[in-house]
C-alpha positions in Angstrom: -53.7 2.5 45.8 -55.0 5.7 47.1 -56.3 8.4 44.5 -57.7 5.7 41.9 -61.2 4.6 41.3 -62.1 1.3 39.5 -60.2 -2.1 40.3 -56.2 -1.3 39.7 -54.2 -4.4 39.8 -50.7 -3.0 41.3 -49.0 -0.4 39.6 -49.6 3.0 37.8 -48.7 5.0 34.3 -48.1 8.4 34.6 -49.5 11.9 33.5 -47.9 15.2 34.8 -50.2 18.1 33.4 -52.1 18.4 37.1 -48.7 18.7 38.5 -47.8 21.2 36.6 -51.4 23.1 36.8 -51.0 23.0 40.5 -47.6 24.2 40.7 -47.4 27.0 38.4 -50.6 28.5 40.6 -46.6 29.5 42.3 -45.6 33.0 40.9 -42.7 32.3 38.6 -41.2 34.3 36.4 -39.0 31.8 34.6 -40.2 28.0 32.9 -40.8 25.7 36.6 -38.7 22.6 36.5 -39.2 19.2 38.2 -37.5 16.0 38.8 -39.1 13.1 38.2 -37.7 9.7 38.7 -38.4 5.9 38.5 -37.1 2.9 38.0 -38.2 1.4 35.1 -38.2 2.7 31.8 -41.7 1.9 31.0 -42.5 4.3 34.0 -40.3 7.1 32.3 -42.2 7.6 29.0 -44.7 10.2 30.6 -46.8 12.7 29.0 -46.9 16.4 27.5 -46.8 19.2 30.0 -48.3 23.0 29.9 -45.8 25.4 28.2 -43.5 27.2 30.3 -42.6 23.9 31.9 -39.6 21.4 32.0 -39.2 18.3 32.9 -35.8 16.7 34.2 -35.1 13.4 33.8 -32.8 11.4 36.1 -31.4 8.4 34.4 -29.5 5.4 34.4 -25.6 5.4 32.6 -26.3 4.4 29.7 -28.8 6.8 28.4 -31.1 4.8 26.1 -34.0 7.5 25.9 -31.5 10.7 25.8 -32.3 10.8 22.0 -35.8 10.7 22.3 -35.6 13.0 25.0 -34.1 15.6 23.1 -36.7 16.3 20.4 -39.6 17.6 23.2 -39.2 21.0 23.8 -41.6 19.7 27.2 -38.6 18.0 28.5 -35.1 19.6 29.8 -31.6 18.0 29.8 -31.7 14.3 30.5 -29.3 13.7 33.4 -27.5 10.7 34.8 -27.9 9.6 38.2 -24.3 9.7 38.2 -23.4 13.1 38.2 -24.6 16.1 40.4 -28.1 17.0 40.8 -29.4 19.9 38.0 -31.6 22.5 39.3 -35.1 22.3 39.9 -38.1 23.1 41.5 -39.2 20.5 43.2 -39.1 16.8 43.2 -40.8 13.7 43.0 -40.9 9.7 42.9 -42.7 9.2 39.5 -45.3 6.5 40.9 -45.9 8.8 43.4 -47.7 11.2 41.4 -51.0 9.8 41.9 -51.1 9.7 45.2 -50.3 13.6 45.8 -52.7 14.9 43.1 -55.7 13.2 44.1 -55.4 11.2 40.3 -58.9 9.1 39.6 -59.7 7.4 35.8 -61.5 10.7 35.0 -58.6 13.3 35.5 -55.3 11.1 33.5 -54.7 13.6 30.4 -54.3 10.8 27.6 -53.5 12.5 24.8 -53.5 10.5 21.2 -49.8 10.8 21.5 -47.1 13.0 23.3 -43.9 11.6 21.6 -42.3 11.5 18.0 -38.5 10.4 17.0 -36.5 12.3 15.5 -37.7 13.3 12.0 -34.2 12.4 10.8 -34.8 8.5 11.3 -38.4 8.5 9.2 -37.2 8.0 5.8 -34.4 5.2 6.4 -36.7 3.4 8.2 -39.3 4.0 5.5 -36.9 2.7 2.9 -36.3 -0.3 4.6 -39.5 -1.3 5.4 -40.6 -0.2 1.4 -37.5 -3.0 0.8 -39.5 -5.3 3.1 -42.5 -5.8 1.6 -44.6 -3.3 -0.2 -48.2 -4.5 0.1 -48.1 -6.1 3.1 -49.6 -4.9 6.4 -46.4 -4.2 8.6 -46.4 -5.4 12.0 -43.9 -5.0 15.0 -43.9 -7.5 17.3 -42.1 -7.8 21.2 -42.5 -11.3 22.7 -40.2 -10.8 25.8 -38.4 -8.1 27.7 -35.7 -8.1 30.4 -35.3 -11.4 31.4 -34.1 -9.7 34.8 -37.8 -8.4 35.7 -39.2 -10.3 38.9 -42.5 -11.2 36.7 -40.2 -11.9 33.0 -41.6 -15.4 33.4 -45.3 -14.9 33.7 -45.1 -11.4 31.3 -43.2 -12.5 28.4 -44.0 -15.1 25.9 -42.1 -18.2 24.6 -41.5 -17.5 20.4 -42.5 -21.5 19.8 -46.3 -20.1 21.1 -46.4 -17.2 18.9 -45.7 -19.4 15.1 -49.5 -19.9 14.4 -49.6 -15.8 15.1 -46.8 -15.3 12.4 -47.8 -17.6 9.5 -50.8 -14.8 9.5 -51.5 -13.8 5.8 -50.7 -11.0 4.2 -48.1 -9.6 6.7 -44.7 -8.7 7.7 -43.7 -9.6 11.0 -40.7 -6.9 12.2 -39.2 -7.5 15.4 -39.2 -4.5 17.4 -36.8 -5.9 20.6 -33.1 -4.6 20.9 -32.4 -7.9 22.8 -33.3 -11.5 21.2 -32.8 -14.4 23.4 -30.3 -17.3 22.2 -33.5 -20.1 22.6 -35.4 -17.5 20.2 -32.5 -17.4 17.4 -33.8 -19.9 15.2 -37.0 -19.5 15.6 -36.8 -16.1 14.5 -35.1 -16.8 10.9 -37.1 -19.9 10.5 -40.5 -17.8 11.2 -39.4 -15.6 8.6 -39.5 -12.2 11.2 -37.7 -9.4 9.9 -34.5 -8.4 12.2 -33.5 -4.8 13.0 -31.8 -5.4 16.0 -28.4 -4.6 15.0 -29.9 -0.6 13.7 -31.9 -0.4 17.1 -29.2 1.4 19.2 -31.6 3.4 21.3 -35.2 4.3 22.4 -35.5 6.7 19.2 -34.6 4.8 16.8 -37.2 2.1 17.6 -40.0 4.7 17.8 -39.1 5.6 14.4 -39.1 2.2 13.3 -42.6 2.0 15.1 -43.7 5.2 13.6 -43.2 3.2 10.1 -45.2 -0.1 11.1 -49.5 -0.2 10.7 -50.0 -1.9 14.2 -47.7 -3.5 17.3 -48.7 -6.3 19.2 -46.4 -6.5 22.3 -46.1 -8.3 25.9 -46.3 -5.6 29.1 -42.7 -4.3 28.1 -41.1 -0.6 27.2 -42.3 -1.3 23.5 -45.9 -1.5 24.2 -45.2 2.2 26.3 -43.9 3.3 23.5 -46.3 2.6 20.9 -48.9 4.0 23.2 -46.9 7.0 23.4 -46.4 7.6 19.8 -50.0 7.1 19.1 -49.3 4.2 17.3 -52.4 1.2 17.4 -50.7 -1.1 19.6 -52.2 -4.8 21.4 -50.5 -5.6 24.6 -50.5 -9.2 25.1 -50.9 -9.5 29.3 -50.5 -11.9 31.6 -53.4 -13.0 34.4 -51.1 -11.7 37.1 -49.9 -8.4 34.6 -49.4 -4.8 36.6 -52.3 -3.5 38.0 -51.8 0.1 35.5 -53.9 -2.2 33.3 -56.4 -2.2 35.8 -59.1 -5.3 35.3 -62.2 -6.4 33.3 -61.5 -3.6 30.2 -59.7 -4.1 26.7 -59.1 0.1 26.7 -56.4 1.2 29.1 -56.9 4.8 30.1 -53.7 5.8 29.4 -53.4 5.4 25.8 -56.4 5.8 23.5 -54.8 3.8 20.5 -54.1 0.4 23.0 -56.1 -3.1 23.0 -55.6 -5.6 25.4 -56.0 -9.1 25.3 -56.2 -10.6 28.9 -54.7 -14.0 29.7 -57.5 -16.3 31.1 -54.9 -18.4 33.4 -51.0 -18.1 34.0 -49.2 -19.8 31.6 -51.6 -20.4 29.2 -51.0 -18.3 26.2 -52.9 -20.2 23.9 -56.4 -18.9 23.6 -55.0 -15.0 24.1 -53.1 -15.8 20.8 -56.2 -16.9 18.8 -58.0 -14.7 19.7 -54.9 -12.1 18.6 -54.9 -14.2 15.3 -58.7 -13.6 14.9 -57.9 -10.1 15.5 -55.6 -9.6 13.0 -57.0 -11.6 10.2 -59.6 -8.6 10.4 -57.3 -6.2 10.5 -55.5 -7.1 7.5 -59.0 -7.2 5.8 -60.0 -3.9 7.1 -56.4 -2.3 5.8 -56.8 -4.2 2.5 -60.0 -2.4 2.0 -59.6 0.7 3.2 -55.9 0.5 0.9 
């Protein structure tokens, strides 16, 4: 891919603040406004921009990250792809961004954290999670995502792999998926993983659940964007044929200073990636026990 330095695999995460630094070198008397647009959600959750600057977001009916959306002054008016075009400056392919600013691993902004839910949604989530279990570490957890996804069977991980992870002293284990699978069901009450999924109607109300938890360990899915985003210590679980946004050989992605990764060795064999997680998190408990 041209524009990036290093070994990229075969994809890219976006930041817009040389976009806008470019473009506002355009006299302007009024706030610029771009159009952005991708097709994955993942590839949506983009970063902070100068002031004097909007963002418009074209999305899909239904319109899971509208609430999120609405609580950054940085971004305008989510819009459906369904309706007429809004106004705007100029526009854009998201993953092309890159490519036209001349991006390397030195220049991507990457901010602690550029989103926040609604400060509505703290305190019920804090309440439940207070219900859940009050001296334990709190951990979200995102196994799978959209079964639809040309690499779900190679990203996402089968729950029966992930029961030495959750018998883990010392913590709670909070799903953090809207969508369970039926194979997962009983797995999931017999584990003994708390189950939101019912409250998680949208995009904001899992980052506010997020917002509440100590640490999330997801596959390559929207969560694991979303933790990153929110500045929350996420580890994201990839496979050895993962995007190439992770790039290779490196734990820190570039994109989100609070991410680990932990590398799968072979495809399909999650087993060593998930002791090594276990290891992980053993001394992360310990750490937060001390530190408490």
């Amino acid at each position: 891919m041209t524009g990036f330095s290093g070994r990229p695999r075969r994809g890219c995460w976006i930041a817009l603040e040389r976009v806008v630094a470019a473009a506002r070198s355009v006299t302007t008397v009024r706030p610029l406004h771009f159009i952005f647009h991708s097709e994955h959600v993942g590839s949506t959750l983009v970063s902070g921009l100068l002031d004097e600057t909007r963002v418009v977001l074209p999305l899909r009916e239904p319109l899971p990250l509208r609430s999120l959306v609405e609580v950054h002054d940085w971004l305008g008016e989510p819009q459906s792809l369904d309706g007429p075009a809004p106004k705007y400056d100029t526009t854009c392919p998201l993953l092309s961004l890159p490519h036209k600013l001349q991006t390397t691993l030195d220049t991507i902004p990457a901010p602690s954290s550029y989103l926040k839910a609604p400060a509505e949604f703290a305190e019920p989530w804090a309440e439940k999670l207070r219900a859940n279990g009050k001296r334990r570490v709190q951990v979200g957890i995102a196994w799978s995502g959209n079964p639809q996804y040309v690499n779900d069977v190679n990203r996402s991980i089968p729950l029966e792999k992930l029961l030495p992870l959750l018998s883990t002293p010392q913590v709670n284990f909070i799903s953090v998926q809207k969508d369970v699978r039926a194979t997962d069901e009983g797995l999931l009450v017999g584990a003994g993983v708390s189950d939101f999924r019912s409250e998680l109607s949208d995009f904001a109300q899992t980052a506010a659940l997020i917002e509440q938890l100590d640490l999330v360990i997801s596959v390559d899915t929207s969560v694991a964007h979303l933790a990153g985003a929110l500045g929350k210590p996420v580890w994201i679980a990839l496979s050895a044929v993962s995007g190439w946004r992770w790039l290779e050989d490196r734990s820190d992605p570039p994109w989100y200073p609070t991410a680990r990764l932990f590398c799968q060795k072979q495809v399909g064999d999650w087993e060593p990636l998930l002791a090594e997680v276990k290891n992980a998190l053993v001394a992360f408990v310990a750490q937060q026990s001390s530190s408490a």
